[in-house]
N, C-alpha and C positions, 0 to 999 in steps of 0.2 A: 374201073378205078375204085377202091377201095375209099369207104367214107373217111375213114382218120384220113387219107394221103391228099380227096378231093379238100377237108377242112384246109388242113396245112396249106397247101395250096393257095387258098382263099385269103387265108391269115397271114400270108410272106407279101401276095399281091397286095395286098390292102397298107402294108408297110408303105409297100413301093409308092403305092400312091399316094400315101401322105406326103412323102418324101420326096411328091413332084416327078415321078417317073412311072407316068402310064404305063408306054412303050413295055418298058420291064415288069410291070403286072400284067398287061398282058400275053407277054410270053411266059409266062410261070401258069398262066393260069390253061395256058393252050399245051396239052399231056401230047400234044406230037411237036411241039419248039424244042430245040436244044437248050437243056438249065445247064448253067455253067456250076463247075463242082465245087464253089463256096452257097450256089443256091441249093445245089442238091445236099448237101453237108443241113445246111438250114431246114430243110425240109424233112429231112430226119431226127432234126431234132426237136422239131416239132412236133411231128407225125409220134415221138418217141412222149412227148407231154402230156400227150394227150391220149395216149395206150392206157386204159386201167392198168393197175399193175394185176400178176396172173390170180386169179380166183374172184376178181371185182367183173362189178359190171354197171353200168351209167345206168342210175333210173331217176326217174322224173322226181324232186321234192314234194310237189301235190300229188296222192295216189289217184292215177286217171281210173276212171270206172272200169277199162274192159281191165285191169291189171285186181281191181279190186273183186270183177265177176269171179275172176278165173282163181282168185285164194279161195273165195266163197266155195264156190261148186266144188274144189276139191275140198275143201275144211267138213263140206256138208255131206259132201258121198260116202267119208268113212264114220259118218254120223258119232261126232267126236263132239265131247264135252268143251267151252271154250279156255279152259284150262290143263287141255292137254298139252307136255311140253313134248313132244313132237311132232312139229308142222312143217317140215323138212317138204314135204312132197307139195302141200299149200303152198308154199314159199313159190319152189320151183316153178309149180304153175303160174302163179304173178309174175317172175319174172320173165318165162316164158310171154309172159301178154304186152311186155312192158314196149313203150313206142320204141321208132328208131329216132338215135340223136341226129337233129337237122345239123 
């Protein structure tokens, strides 16, 4: 299962339970129950909120270390001054390190 679809999942169950219906978050949260098609509608559009939209991608607000190692190493291997304005491939490296969203 895909992480945006396991999120959605978790986020429609957690309705239900506020809303006093276990029973019904845990059948949303069990991927072999039958979701009925105003749950499954929900879940897409969830799942649809919570897609970057195309060319994004989720990173962490704080820059974690290994996201920070992997700009460094590549900024430093093309032994580049720190006012070079192309750091396209530095970039890429960080976000290549960057965690997965829980």
């Amino acid at each position: 299962m895909k992480d945006i679809e396991k999120r959605a999942r978790e986020l429609l169950a957690i309705g239900y339970e506020k809303d006093g219906l276990p029973g019904r978050a845990a059948q949303i949260r069990d991927r072999s129950a039958y979701v009925e098609q105003p749950d499954r509608r929900a879940l897409q559009a969830i799942s649809l909120a919570l897609t970057p939209p195309e060319g994004y991608v989720l990173v962490p607000v704080e820059l974690p270390v290994e996201m920070e190692i992997a700009f460094m190493e590549a900024w430093v291997s093309k032994r580049r001054c720190i006012d070079d304005p192309d750091m396209q491939d530095a970039w890429d490296a960080a976000l290549a390190a960057r965690p997965e969203v829980p």
